[in-house]
C-alpha angles and dihedrals in degrees: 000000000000114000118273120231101226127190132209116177098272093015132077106187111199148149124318115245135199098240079063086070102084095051082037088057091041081062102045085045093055134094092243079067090081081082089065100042092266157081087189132216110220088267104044083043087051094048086060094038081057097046107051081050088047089053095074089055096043098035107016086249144074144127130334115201113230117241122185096229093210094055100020080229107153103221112172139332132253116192143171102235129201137147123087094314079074142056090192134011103282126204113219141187129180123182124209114237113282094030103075115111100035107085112260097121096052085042099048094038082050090065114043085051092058098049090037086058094044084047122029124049088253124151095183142334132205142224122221111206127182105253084243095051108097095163097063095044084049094063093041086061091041087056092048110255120151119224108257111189098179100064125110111255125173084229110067089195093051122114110222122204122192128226107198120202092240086055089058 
């Protein structure tokens, strides 16, 4: 399945590109990267760029980059992620650096579940959040996930929430 372009009322979520890669690496390289298991050297930062593009050919799914659709200013990532990295299909968000606190991750996440769960035989997903980062757990709740404390996870320590269809 190609990659949908999806649209929210400030978000266009579309396609990765390779000209994403380099703010992508600034990310992965960062400190706020300790949420996602890095920080990250360029390649290891390129083996995930490539696999959150791969998963669209593999699982039918995968990440949409976020665009703000007044400025065209590409400000985070939200994807659907499989494959041996997860035990479940997790639903993920990232934002770049100045646009934190503003809603882009809840609206764009929002997004992506509600057409995974129009369009993929998916009961749930879940989201896997580092046990410090309470802005990621934040948005989960905002989305409506419920805490599930008895889910695999590769990370013993992460807290996992879980997005069921009927809350879409």
């Amino acid at each position: 399945m190609p990659a949908p372009t999806l649209t929210t009322e400030r978000l266009t979520l579309r396609p990765m590109r390779h000209g994403d890669f380099p703010a992508y690496a600034v990310l992965m390289a960062s400190p706020r990267a300790v949420y996602m298991g890095g920080p990250y050297d360029t390649a290891a930062a390129w083996g995930l760029f490539c696999h959150d593009a791969a998963c669209w050919a593999l699982f039918g799914h995968g990440a949409l980059m976020l665009d703000r659709r007044d400025t065209g200013e590409t400000v985070g990532q939200v994807g659907l992620n499989a494959g041996p990295l997860f035990p479940e299909t997790e639903l993920g968000w990232m934002l770049y650096a100045g646009h934190e606190g503003q809603g882009y991750a809840t609206e764009g996440a929002a997004r992506l579940r509600d057409w995974a769960f129009a369009s993929l035989p998916f009961d749930s997903l879940v989201s896997y959040t580092h046990p410090a980062n309470d802005a990621s757990k934040a948005v989960a709740l905002r989305l409506g996930a419920l805490r599930d404390d008895t889910a695999p996870r590769q990370d013993p320590e992460d807290c996992v929430f879980r997005h069921h269809r009927r809350a879409a």
